[in-house]
PyMOL Python script that loads the backbone (N, CA, C, O; Angstrom):
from pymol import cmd

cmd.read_pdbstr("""\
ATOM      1  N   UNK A   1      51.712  81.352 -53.040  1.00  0.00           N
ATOM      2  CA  UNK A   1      52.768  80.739 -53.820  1.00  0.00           C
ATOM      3  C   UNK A   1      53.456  81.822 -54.642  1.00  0.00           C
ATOM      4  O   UNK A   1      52.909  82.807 -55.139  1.00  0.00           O
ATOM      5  N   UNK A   2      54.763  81.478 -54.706  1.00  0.00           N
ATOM      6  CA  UNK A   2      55.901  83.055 -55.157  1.00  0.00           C
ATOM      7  C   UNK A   2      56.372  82.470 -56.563  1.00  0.00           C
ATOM      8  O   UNK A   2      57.130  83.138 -57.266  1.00  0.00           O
ATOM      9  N   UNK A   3      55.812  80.929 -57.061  1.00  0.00           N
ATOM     10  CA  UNK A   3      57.149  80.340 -58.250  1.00  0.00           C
ATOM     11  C   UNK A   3      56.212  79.203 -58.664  1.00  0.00           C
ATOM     12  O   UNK A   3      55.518  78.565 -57.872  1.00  0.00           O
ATOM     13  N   UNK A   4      56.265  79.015 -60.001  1.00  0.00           N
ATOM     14  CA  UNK A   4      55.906  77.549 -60.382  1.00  0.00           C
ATOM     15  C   UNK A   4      57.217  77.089 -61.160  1.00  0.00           C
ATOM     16  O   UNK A   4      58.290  77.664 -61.340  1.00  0.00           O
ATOM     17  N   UNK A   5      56.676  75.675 -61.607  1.00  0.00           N
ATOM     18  CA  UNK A   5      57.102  74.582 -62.352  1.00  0.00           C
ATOM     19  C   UNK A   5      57.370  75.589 -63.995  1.00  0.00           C
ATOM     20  O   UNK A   5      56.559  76.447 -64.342  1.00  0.00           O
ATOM     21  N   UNK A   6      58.374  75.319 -64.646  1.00  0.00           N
ATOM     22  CA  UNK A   6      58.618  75.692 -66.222  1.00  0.00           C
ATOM     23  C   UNK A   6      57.512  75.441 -66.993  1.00  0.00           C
ATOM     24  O   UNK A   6      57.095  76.261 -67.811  1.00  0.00           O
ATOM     25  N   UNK A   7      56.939  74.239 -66.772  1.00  0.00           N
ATOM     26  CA  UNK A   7      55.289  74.509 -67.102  1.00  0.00           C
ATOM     27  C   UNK A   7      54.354  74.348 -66.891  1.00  0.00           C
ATOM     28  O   UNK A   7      53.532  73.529 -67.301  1.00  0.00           O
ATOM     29  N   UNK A   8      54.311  75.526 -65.839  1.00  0.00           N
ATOM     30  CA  UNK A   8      53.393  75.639 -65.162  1.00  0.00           C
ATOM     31  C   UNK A   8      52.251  74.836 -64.463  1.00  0.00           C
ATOM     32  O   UNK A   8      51.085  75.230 -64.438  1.00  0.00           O
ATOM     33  N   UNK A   9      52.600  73.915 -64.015  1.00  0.00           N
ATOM     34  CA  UNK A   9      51.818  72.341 -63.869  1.00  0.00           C
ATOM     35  C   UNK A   9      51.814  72.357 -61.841  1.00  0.00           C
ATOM     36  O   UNK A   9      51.016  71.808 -61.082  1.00  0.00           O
ATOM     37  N   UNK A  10      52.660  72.947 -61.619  1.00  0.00           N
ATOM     38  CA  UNK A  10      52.866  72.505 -59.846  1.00  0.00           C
ATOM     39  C   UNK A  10      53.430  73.924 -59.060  1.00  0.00           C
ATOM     40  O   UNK A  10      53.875  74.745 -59.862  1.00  0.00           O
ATOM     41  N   UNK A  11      53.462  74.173 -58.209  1.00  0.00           N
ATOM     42  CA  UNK A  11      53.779  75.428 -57.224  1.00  0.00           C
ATOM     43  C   UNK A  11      55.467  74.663 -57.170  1.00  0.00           C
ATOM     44  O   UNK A  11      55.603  73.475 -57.463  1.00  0.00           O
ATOM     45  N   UNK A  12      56.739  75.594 -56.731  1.00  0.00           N
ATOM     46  CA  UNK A  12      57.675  75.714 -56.238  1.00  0.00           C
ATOM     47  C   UNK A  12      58.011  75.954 -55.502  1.00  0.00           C
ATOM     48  O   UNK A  12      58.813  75.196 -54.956  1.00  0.00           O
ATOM     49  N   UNK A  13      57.577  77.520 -54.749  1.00  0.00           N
ATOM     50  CA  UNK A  13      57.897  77.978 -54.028  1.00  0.00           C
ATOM     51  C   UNK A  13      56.981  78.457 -52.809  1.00  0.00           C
ATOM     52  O   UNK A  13      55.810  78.299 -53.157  1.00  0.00           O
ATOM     53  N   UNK A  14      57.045  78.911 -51.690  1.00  0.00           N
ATOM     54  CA  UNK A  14      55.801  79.453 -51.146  1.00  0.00           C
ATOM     55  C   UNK A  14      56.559  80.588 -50.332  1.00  0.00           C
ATOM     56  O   UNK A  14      57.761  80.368 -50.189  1.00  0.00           O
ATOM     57  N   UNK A  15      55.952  82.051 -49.637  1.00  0.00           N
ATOM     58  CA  UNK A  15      56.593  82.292 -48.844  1.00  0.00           C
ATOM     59  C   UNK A  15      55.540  83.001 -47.939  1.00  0.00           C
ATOM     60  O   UNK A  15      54.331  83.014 -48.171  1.00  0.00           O
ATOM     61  N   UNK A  16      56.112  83.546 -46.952  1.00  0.00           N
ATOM     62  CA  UNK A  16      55.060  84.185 -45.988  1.00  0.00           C
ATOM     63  C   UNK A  16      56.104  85.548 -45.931  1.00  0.00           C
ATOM     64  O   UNK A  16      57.223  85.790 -45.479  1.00  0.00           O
ATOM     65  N   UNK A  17      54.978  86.318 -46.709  1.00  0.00           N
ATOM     66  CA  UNK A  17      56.079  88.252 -46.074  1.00  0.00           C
ATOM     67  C   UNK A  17      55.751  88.565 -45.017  1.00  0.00           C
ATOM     68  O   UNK A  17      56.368  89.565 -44.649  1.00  0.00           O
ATOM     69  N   UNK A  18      54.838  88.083 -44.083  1.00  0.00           N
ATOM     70  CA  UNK A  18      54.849  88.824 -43.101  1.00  0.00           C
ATOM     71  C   UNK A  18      56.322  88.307 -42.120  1.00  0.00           C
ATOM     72  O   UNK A  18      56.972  89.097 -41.435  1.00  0.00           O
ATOM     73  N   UNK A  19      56.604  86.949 -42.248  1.00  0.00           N
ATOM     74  CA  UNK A  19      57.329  86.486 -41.376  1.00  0.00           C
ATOM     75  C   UNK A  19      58.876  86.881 -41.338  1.00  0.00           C
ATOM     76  O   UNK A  19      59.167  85.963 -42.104  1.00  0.00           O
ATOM     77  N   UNK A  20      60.056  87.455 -41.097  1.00  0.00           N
ATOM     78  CA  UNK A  20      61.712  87.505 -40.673  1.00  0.00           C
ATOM     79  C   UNK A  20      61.625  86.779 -42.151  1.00  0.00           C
ATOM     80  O   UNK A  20      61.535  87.391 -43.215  1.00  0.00           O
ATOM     81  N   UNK A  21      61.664  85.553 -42.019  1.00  0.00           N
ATOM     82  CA  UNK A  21      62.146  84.582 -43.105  1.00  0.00           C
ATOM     83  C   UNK A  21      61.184  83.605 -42.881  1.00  0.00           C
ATOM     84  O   UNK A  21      60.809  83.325 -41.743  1.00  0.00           O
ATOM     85  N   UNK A  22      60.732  83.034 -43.943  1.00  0.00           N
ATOM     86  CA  UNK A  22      59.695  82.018 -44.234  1.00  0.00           C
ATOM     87  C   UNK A  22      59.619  81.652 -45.667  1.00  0.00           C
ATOM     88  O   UNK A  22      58.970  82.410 -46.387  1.00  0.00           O
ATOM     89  N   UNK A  23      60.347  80.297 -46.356  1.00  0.00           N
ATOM     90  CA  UNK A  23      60.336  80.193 -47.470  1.00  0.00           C
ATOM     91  C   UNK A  23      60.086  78.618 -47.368  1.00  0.00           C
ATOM     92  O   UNK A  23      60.404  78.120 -46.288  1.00  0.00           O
ATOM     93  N   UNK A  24      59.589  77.814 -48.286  1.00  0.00           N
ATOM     94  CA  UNK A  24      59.320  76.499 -48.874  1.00  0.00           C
ATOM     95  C   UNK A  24      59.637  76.122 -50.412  1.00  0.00           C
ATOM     96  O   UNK A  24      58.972  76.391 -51.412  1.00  0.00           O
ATOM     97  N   UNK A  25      60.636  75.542 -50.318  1.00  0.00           N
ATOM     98  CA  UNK A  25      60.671  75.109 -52.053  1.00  0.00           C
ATOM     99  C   UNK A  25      60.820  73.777 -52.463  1.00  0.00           C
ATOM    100  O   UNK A  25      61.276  73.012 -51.614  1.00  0.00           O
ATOM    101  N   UNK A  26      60.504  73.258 -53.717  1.00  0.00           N
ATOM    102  CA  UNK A  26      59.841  72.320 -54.068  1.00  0.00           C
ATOM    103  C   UNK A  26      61.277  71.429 -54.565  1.00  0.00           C
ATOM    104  O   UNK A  26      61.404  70.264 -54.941  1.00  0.00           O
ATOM    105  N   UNK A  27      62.329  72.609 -54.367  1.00  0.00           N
ATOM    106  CA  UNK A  27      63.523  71.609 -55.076  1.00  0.00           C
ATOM    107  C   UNK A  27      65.003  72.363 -53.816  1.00  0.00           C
ATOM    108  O   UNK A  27      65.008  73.158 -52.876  1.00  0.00           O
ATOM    109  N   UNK A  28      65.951  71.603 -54.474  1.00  0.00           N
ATOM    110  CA  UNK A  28      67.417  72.009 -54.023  1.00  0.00           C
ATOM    111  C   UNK A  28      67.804  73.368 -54.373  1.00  0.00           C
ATOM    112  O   UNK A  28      68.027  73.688 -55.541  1.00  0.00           O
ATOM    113  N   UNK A  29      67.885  74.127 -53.451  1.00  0.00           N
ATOM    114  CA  UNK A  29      68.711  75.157 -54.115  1.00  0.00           C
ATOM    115  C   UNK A  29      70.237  75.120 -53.422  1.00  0.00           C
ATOM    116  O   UNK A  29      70.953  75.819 -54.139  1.00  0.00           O
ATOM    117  N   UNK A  30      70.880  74.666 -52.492  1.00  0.00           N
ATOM    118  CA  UNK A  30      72.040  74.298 -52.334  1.00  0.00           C
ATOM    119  C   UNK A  30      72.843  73.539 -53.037  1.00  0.00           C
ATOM    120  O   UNK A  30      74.069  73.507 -52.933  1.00  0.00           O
ATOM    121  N   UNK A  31      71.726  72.497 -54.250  1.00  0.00           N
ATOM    122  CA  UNK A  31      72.537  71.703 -54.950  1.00  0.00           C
ATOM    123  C   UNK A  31      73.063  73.290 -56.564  1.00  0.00           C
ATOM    124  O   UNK A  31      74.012  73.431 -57.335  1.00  0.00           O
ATOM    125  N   UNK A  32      72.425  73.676 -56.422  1.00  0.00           N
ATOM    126  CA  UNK A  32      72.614  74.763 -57.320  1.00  0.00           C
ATOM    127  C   UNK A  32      73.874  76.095 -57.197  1.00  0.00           C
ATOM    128  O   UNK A  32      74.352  76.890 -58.006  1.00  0.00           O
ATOM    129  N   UNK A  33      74.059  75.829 -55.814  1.00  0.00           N
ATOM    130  CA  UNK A  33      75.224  76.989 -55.332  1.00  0.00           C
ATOM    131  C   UNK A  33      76.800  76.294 -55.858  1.00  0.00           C
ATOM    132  O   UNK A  33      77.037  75.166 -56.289  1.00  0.00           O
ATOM    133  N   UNK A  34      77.677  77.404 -55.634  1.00  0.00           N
ATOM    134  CA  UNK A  34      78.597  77.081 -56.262  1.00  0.00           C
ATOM    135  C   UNK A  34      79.605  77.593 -55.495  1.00  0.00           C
ATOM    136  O   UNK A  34      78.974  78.521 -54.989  1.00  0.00           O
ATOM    137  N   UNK A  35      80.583  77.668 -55.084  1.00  0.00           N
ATOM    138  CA  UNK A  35      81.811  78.196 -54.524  1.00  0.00           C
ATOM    139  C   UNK A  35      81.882  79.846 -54.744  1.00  0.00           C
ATOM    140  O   UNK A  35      82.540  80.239 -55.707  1.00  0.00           O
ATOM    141  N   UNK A  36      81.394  80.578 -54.103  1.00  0.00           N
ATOM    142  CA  UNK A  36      81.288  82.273 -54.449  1.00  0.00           C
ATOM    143  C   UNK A  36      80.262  82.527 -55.203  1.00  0.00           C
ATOM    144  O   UNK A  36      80.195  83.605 -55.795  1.00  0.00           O
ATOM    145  N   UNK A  37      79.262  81.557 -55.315  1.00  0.00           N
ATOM    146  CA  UNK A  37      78.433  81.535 -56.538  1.00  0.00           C
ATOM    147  C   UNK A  37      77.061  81.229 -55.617  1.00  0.00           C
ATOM    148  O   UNK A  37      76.443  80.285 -56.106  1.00  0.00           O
ATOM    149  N   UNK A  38      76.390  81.802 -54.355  1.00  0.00           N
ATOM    150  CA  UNK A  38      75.714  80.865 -54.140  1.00  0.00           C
ATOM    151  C   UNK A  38      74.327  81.147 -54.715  1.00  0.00           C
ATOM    152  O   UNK A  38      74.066  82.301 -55.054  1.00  0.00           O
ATOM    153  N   UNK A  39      73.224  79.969 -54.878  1.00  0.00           N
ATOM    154  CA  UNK A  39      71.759  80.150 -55.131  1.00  0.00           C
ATOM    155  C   UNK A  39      71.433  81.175 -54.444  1.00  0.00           C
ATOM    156  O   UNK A  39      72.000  81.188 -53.351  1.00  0.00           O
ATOM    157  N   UNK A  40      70.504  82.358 -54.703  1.00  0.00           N
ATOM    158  CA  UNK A  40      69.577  82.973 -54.247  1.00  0.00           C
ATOM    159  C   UNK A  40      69.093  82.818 -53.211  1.00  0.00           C
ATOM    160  O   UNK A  40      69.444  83.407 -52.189  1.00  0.00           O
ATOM    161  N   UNK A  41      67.859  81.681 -53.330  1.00  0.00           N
ATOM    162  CA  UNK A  41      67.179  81.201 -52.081  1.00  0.00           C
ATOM    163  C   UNK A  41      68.353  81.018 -50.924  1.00  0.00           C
ATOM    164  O   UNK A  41      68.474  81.676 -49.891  1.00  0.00           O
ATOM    165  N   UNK A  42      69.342  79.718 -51.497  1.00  0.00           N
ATOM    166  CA  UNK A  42      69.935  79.267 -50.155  1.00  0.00           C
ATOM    167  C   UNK A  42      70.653  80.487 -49.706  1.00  0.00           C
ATOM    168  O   UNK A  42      70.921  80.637 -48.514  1.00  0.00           O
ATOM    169  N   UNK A  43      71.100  81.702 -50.950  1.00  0.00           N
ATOM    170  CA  UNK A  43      71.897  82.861 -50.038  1.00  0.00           C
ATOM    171  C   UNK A  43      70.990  83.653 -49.221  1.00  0.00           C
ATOM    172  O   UNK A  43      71.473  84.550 -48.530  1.00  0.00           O
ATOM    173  N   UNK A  44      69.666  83.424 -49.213  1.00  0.00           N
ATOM    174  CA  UNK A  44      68.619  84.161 -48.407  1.00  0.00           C
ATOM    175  C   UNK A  44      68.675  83.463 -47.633  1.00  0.00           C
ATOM    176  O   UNK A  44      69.433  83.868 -46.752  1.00  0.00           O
ATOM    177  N   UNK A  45      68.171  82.341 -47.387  1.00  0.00           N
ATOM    178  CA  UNK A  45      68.346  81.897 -46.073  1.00  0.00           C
ATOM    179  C   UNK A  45      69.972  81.638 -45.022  1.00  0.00           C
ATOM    180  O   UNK A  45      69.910  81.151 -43.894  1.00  0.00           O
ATOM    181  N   UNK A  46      71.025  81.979 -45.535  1.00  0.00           N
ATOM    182  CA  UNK A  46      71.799  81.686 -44.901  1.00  0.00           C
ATOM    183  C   UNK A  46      72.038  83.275 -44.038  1.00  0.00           C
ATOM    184  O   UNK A  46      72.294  83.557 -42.867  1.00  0.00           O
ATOM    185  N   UNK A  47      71.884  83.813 -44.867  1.00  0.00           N
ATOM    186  CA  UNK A  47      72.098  85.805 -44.386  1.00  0.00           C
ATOM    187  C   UNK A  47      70.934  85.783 -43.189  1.00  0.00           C
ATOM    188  O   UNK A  47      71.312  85.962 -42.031  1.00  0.00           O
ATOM    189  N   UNK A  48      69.400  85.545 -43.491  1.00  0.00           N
ATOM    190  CA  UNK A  48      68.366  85.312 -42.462  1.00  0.00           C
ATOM    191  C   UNK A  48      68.626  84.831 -40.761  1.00  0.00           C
ATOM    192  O   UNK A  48      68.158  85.353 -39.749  1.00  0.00           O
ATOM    193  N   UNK A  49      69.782  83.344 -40.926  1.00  0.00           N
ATOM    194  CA  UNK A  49      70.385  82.758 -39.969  1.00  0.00           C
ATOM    195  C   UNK A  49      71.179  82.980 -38.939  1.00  0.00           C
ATOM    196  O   UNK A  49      71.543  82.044 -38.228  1.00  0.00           O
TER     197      UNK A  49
END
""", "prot")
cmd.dss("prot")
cmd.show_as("cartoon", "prot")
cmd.util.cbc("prot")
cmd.orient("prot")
């Protein structure tokens, strides 16, 4: 696990380094992107694609 909860109560995120791309998250990160603005995660996975 790569991320928890703000306090600290639950996992967020998970990833596998060995894999190209391999990520799991516990929430939206597309609802978070913005027009030139995008989330992290979802800009990782879209570059990965």
């Amino acid at each position: 696990f790569s991320a928890e909860s703000d306090g600290g109560k639950r996992m967020e995120m998970l990833e596998i380094p060995s894999h190209k791309f391999y990520l799991g998250v516990q929430f939206h990160p597309e609802f978070s992107s913005r027009p030139g603005f995008p989330e992290e995660a979802f800009a990782a996975f879209v570059s990965a694609t």
